[in-house]
py3Dmol code that shows the C-alpha trace and the ligand (Angstrom):
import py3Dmol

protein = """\
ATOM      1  CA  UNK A   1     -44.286  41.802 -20.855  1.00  0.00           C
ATOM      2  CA  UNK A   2     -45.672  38.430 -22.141  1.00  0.00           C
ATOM      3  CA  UNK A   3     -43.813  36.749 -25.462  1.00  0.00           C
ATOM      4  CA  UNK A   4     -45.952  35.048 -28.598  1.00  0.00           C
ATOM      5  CA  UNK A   5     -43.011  32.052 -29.003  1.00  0.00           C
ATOM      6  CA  UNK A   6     -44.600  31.032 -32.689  1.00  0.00           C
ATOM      7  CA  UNK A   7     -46.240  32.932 -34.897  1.00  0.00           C
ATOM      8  CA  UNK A   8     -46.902  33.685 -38.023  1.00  0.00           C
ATOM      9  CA  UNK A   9     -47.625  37.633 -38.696  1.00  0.00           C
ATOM     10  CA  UNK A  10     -46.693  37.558 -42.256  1.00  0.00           C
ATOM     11  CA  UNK A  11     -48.770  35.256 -43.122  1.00  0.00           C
ATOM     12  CA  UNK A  12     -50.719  36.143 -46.644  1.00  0.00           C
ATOM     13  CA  UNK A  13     -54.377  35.227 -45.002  1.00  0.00           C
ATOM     14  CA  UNK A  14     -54.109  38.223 -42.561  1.00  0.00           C
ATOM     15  CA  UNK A  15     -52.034  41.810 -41.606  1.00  0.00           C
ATOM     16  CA  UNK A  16     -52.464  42.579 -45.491  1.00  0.00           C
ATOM     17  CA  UNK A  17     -52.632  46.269 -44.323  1.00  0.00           C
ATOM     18  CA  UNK A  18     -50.478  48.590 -42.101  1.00  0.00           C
ATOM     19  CA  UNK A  19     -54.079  49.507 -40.249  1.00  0.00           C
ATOM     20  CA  UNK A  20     -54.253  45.315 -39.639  1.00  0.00           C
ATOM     21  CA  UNK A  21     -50.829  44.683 -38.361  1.00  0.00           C
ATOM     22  CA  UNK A  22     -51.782  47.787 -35.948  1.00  0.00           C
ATOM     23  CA  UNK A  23     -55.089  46.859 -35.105  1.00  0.00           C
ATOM     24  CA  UNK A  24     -53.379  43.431 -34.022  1.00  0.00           C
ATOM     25  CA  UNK A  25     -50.397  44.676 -32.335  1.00  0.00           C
ATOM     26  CA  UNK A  26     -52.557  47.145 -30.255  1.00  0.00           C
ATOM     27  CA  UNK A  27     -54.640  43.939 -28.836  1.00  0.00           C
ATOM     28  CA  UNK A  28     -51.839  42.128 -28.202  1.00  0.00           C
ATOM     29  CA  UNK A  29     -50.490  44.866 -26.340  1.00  0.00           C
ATOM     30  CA  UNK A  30     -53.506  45.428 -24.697  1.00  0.00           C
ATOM     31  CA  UNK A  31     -53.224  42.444 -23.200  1.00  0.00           C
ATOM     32  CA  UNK A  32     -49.309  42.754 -21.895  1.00  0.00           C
ATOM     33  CA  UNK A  33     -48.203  40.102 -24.931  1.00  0.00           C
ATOM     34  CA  UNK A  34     -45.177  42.453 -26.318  1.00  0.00           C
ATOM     35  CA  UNK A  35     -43.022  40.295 -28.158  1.00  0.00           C
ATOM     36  CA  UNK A  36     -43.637  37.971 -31.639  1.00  0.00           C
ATOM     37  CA  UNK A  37     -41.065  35.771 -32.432  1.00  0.00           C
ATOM     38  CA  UNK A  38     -41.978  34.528 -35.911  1.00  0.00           C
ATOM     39  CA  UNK A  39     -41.709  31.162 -37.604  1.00  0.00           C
ATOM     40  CA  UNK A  40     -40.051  31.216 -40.968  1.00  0.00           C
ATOM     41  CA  UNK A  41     -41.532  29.454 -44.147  1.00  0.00           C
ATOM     42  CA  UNK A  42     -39.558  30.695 -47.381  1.00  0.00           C
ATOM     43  CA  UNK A  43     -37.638  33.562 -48.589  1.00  0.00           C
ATOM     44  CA  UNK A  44     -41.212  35.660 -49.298  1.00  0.00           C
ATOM     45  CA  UNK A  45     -41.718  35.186 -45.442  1.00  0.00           C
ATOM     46  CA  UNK A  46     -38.428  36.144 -44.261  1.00  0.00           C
ATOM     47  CA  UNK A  47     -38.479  39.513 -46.212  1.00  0.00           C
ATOM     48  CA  UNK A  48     -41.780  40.152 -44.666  1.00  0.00           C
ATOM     49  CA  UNK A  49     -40.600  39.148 -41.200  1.00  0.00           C
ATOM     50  CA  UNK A  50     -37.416  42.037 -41.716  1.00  0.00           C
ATOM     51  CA  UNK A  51     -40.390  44.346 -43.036  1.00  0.00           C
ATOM     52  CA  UNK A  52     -42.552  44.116 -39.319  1.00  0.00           C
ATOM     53  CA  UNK A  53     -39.219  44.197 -37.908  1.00  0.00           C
ATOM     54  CA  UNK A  54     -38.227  47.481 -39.554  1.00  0.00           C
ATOM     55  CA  UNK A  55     -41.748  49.240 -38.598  1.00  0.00           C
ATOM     56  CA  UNK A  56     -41.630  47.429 -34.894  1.00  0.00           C
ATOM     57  CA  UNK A  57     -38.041  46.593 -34.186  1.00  0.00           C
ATOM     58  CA  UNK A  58     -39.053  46.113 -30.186  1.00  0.00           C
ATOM     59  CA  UNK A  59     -41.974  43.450 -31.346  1.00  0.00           C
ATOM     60  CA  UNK A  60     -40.360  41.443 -33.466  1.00  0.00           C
ATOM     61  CA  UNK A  61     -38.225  38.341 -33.413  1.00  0.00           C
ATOM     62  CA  UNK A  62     -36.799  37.151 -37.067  1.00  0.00           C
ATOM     63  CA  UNK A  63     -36.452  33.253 -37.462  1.00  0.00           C
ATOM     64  CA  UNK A  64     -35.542  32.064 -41.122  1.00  0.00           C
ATOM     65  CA  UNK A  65     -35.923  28.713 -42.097  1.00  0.00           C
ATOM     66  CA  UNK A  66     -37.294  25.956 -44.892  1.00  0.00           C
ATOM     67  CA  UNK A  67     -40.448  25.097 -44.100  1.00  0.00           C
ATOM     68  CA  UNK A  68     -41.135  21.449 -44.841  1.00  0.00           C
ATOM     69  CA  UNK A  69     -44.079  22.493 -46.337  1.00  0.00           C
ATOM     70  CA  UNK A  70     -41.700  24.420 -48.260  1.00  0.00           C
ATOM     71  CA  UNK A  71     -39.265  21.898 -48.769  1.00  0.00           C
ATOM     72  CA  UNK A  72     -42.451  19.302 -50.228  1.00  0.00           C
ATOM     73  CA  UNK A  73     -43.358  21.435 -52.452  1.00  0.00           C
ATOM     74  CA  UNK A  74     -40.082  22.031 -54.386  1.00  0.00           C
ATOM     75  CA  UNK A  75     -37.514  20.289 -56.178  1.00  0.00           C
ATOM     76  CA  UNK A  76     -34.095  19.287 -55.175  1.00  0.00           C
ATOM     77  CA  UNK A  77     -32.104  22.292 -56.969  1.00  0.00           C
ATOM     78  CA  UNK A  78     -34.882  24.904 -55.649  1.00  0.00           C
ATOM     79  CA  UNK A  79     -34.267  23.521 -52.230  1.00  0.00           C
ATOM     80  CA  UNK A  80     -30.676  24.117 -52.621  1.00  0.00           C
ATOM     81  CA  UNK A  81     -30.702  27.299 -53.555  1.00  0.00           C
ATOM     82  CA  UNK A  82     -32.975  28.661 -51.185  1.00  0.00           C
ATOM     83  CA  UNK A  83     -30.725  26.550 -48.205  1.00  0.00           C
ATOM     84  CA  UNK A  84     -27.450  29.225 -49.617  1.00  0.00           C
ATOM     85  CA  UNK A  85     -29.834  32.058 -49.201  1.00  0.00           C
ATOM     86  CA  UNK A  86     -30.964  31.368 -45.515  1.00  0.00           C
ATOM     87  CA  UNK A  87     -27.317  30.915 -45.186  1.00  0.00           C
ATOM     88  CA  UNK A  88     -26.923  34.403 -46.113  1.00  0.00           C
ATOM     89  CA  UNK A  89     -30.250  35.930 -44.663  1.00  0.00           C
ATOM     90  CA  UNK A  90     -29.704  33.660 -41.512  1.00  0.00           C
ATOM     91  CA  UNK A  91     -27.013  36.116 -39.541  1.00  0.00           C
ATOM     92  CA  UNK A  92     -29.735  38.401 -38.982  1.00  0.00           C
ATOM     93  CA  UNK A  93     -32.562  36.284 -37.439  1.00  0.00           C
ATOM     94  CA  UNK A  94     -32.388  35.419 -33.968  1.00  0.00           C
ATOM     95  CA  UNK A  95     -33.489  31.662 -34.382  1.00  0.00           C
ATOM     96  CA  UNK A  96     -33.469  29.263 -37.400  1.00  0.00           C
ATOM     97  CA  UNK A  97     -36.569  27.811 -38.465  1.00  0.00           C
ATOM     98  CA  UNK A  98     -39.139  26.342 -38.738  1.00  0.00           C
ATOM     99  CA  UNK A  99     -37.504  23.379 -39.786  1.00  0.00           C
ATOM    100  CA  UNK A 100     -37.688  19.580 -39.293  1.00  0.00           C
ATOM    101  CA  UNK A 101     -40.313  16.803 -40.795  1.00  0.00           C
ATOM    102  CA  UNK A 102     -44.046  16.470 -41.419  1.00  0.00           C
ATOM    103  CA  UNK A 103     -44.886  12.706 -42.491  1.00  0.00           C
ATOM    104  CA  UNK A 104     -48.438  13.427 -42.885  1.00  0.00           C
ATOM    105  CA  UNK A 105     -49.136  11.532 -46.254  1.00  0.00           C
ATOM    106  CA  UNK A 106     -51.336  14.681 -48.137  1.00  0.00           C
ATOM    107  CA  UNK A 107     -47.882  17.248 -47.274  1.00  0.00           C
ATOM    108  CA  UNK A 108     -44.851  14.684 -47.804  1.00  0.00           C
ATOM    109  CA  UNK A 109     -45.898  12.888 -51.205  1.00  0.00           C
ATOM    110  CA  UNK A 110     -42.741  12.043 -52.155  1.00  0.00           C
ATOM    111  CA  UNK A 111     -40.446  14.295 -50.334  1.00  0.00           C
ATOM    112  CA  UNK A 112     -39.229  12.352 -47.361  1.00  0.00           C
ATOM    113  CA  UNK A 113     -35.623  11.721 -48.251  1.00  0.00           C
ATOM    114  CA  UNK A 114     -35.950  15.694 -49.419  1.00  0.00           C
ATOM    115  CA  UNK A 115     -37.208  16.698 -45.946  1.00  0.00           C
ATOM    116  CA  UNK A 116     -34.580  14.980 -44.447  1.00  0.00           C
ATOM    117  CA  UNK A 117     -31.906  16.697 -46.565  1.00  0.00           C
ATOM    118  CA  UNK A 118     -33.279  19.644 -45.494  1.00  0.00           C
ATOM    119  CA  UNK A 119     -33.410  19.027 -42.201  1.00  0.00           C
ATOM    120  CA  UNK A 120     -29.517  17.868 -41.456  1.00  0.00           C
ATOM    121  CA  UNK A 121     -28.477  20.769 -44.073  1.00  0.00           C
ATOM    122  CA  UNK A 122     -30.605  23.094 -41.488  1.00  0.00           C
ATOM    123  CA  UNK A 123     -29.450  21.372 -37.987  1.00  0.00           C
ATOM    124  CA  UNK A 124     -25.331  21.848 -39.728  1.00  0.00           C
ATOM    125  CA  UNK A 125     -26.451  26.134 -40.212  1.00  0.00           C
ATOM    126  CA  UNK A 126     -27.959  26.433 -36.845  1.00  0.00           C
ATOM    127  CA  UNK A 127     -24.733  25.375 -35.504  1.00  0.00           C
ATOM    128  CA  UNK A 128     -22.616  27.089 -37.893  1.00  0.00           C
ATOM    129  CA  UNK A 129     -24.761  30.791 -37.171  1.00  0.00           C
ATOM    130  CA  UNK A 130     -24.858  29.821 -33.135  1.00  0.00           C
ATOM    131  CA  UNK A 131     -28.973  29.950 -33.711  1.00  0.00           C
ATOM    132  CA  UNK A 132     -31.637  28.221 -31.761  1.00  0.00           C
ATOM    133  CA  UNK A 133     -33.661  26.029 -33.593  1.00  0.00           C
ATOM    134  CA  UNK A 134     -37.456  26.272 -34.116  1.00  0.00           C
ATOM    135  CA  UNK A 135     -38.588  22.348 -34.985  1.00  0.00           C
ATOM    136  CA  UNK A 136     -41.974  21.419 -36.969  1.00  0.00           C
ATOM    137  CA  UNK A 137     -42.091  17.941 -36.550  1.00  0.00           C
ATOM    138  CA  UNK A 138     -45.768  15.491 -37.151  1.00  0.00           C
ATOM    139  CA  UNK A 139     -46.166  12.309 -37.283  1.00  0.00           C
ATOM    140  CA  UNK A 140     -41.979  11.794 -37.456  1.00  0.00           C
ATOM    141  CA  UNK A 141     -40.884  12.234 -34.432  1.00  0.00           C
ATOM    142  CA  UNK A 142     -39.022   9.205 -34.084  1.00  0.00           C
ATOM    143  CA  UNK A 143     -37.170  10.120 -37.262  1.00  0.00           C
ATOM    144  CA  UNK A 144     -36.473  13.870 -36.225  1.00  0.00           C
ATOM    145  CA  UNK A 145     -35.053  12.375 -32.962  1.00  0.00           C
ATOM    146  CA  UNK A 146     -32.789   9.873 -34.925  1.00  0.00           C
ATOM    147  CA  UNK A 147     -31.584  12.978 -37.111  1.00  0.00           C
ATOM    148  CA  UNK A 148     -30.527  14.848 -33.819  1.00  0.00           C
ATOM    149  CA  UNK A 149     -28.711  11.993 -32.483  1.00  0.00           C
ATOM    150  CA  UNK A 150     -26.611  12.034 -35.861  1.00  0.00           C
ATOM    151  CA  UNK A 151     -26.289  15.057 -36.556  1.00  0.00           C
ATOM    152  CA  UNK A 152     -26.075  16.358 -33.025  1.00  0.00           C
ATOM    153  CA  UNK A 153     -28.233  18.661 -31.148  1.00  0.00           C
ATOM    154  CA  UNK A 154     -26.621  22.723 -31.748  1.00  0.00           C
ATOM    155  CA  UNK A 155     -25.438  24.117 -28.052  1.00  0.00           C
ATOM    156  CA  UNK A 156     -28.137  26.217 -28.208  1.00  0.00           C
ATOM    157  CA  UNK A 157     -30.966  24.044 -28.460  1.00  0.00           C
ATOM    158  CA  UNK A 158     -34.480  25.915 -29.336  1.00  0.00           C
ATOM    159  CA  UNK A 159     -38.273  24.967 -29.270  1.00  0.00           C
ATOM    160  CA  UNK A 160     -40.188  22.013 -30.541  1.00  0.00           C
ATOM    161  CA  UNK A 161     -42.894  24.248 -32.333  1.00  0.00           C
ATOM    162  CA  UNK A 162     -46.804  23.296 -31.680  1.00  0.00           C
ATOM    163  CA  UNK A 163     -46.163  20.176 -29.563  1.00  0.00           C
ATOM    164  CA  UNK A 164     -49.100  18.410 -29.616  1.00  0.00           C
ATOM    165  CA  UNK A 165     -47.829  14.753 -28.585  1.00  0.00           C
ATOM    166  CA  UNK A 166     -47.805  13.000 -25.055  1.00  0.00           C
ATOM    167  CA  UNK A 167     -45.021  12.823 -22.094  1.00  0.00           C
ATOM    168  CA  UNK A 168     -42.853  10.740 -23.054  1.00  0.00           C
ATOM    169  CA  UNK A 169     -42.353  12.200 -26.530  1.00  0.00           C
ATOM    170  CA  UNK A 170     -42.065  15.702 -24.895  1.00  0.00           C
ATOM    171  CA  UNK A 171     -39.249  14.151 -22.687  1.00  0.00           C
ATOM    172  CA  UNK A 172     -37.329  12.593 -25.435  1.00  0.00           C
ATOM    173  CA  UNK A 173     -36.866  16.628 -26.679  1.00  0.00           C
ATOM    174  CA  UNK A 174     -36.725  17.917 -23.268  1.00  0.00           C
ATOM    175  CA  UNK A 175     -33.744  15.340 -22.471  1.00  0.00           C
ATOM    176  CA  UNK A 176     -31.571  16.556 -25.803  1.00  0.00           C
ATOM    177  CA  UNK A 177     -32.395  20.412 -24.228  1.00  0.00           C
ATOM    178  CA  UNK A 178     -35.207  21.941 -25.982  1.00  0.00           C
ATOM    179  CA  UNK A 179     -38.401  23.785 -24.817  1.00  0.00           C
ATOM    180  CA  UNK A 180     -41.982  22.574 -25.743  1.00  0.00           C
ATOM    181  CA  UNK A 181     -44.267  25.196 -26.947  1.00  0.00           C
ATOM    182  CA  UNK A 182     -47.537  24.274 -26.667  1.00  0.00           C
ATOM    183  CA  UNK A 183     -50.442  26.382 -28.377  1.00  0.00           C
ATOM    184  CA  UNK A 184     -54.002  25.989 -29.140  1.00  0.00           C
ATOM    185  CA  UNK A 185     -54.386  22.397 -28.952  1.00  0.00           C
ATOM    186  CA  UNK A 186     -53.934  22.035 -25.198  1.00  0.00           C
ATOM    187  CA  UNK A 187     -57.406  23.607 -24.695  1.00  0.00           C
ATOM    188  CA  UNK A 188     -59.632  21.024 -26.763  1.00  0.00           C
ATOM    189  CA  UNK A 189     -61.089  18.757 -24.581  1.00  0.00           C
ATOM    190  CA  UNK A 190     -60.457  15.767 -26.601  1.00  0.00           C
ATOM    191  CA  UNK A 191     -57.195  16.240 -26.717  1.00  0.00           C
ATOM    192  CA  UNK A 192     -56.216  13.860 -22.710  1.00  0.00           C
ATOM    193  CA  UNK A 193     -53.115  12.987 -23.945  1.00  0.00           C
ATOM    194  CA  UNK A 194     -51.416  16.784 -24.467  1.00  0.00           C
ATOM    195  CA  UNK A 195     -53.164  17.573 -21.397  1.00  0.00           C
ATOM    196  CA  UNK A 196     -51.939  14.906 -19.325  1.00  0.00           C
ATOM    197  CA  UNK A 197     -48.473  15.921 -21.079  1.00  0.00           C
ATOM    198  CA  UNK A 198     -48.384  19.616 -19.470  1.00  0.00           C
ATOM    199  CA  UNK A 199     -49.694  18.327 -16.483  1.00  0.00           C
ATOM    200  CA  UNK A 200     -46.281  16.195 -16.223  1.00  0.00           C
ATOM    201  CA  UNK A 201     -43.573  18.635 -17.839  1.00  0.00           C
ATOM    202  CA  UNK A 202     -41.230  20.587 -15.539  1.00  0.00           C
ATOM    203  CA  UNK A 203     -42.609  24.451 -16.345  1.00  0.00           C
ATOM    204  CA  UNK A 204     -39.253  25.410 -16.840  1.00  0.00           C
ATOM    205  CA  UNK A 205     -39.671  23.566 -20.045  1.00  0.00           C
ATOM    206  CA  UNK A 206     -43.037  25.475 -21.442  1.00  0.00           C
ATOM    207  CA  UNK A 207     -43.428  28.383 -23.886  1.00  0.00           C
ATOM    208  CA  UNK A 208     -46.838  29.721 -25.450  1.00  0.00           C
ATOM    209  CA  UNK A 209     -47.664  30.095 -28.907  1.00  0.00           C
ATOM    210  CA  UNK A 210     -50.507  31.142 -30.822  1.00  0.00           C
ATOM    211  CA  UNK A 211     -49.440  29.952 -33.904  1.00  0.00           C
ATOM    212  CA  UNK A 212     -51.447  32.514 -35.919  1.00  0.00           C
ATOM    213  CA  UNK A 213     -53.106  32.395 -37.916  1.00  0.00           C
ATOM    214  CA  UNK A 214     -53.822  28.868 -37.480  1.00  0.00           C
ATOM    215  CA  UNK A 215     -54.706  26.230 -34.597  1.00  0.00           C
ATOM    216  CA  UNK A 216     -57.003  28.195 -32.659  1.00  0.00           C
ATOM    217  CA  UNK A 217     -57.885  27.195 -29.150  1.00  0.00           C
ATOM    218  CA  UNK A 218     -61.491  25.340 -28.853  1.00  0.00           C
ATOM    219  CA  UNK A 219     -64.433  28.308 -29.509  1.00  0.00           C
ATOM    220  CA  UNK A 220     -61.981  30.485 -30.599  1.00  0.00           C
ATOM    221  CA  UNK A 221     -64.269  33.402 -33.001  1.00  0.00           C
ATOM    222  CA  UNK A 222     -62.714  35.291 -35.261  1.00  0.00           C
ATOM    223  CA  UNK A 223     -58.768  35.286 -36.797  1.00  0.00           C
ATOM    224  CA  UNK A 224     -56.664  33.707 -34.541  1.00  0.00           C
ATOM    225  CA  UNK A 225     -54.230  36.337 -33.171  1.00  0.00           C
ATOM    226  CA  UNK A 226     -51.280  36.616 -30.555  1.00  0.00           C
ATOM    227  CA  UNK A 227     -53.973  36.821 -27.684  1.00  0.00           C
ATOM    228  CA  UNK A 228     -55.155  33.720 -27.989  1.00  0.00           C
ATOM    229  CA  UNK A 229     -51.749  33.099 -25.490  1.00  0.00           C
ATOM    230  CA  UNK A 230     -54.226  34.011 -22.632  1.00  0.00           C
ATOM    231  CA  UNK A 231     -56.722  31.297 -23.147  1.00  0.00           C
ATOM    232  CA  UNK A 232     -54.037  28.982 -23.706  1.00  0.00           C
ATOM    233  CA  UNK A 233     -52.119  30.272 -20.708  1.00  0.00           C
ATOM    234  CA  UNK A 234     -55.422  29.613 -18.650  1.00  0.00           C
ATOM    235  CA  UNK A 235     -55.856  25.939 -19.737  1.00  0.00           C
ATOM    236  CA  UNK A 236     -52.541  25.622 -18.423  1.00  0.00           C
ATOM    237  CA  UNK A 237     -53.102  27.056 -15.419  1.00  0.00           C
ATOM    238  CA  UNK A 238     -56.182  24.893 -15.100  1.00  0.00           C
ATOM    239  CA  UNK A 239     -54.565  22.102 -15.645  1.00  0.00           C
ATOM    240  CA  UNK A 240     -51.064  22.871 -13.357  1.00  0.00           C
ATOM    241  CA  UNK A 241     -53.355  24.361 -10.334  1.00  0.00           C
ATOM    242  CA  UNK A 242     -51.030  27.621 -10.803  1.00  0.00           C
ATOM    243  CA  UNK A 243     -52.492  31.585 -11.474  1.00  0.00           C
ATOM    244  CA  UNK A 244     -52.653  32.626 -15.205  1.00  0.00           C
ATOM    245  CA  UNK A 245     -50.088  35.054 -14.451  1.00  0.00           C
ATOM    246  CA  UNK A 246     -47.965  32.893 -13.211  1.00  0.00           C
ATOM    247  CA  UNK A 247     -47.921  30.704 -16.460  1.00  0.00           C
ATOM    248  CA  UNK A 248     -47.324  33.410 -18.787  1.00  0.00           C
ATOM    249  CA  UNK A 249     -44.707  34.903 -16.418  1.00  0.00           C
ATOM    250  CA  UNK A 250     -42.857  31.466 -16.630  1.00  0.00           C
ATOM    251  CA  UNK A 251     -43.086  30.758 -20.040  1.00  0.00           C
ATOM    252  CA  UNK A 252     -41.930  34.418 -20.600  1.00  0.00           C
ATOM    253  CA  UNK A 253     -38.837  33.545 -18.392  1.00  0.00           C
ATOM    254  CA  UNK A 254     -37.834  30.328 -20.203  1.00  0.00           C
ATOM    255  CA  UNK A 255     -37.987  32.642 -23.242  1.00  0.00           C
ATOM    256  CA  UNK A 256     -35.690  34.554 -22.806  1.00  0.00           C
ATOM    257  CA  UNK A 257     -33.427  32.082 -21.124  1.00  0.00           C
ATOM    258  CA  UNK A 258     -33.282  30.353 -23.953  1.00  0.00           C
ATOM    259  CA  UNK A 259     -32.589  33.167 -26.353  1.00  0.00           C
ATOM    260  CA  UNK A 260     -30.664  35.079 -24.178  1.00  0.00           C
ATOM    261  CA  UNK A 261     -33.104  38.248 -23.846  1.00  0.00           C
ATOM    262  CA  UNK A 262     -32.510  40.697 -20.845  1.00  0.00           C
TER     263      UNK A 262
END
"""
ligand_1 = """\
1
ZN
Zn -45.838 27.814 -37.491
"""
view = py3Dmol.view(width=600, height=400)
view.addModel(protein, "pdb")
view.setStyle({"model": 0}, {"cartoon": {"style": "trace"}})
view.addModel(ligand_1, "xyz")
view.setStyle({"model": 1}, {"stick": {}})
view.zoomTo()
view.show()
């Protein structure tokens, strides 16, 4: 049984049907990938997450969290708010997140200081609820780090969500205890530097995500779903000289190491 580490199932652009959420789950299965654990936006998402979970309570991982995109696009008081509500909501999800910073200029505007509210109020719940934390961080890594110095990392660590940078960004993450879950980027050719990045991390350190709907790997046709994991799993193996299998076994394995899964 292979594990989707990210992704996004309720996402509005797809699964707007029972029949679609089926139709996907059945490939997935298909190809051995059994278990989804989702990355929270906003409170819509999370009540969709603990709908899947309710028709496939084996499938299904909850994570709640404030989404920076989220956080950008509201005000201070909404943010606030919606923080005491995953406070409630967050008991029942098995990891908090996504959370953490995205500097790009076109999503921040003017919500840095906001996202960085956010952020420490997020890093304080995860250790408060014992959860492990699902980071989105671009283009503010340095920052993110910073925060986790501060604020201190929670005991039980979590993922950094769509890595995409180089070694020895991965290893600043992988030295404060979390996993790097890489997903569709690895397998674009122009992309050396993530490449040269798995070749180097420790594969006790890897997940897999698909990250759908979006960031499918290179030639990708069609919606990207949870079996994308395969072609991403063979560009690892590619690049690490190991068997498919063996990469999806060991990123399965540091799954549920980290979360604590039988
Ligand atoms: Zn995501």
């Amino acid at each position: 049984m292979y594990i989707d580490s990210h992704c996004h199932w309720s996402d509005p652009r797809w699964n707007k049907t029972p029949e679609e959420i089926q139709n996907n789950l059945s490939a997935a299965e298909a190809q051995n990938i059994h278990f989804f654990l989702q990355g929270g936006v906003d409170p819509v998402d999370w009540s969709k997450q603990k709908k899947l979970k309710k028709m496939f309570p084996q499938n299904f991982g909850l994570s709640f969290g404030l989404h920076p995109y989220f956080v950008a696009a509201h005000d201070d008081s909404e943010c606030e708010i919606t923080l005491d509500l995953l406070a409630k909501e967050l008991p029942q999800a098995m990891a908090l997140g996504e959370t953490g910073l995205d500097f790009r200029p076109h999503i921040m505007k003017d919500s840095m200081v906001r996202q960085i509210d956010a952020f420490e109020n997020q890093i304080e719940l995860a250790k408060a609820f014992k959860k492990p934390m699902v980071l989105h961080i671009v283009q503010a890594h340095d920052k993110a780090l910073q925060i986790l110095d501060i604020w201190g990392v929670p005991p039980e660590k979590g993922l950094v969500h769509a890595f995409s940078g180089g070694f020895e960004t991965a290893k600043e993450y992988m030295d404060r205890g979390f996993l790097i879950s890489v997903g569709g980027a690895v397998t674009f050719s122009k992309n050396r530097k993530l490449q040269d990045c798995i070749e180097k991390i420790p594969m006790d350190y890897l997940l897999l995500e698909s990250d759908s709907p979006d960031q499918a790997p290179e030639g990708w046709i069609g919606p990207n779903n949870s079996t994308s994991i395969r072609v991403i799993a063979e560009k690892i193996a590619q690049l690490r000289r190991m068997s498919v299998l063996e990469v999806l076994e060991i990123s399965t394995s540091n799954f549920k190491r980290l979360f604590r899964m039988p």
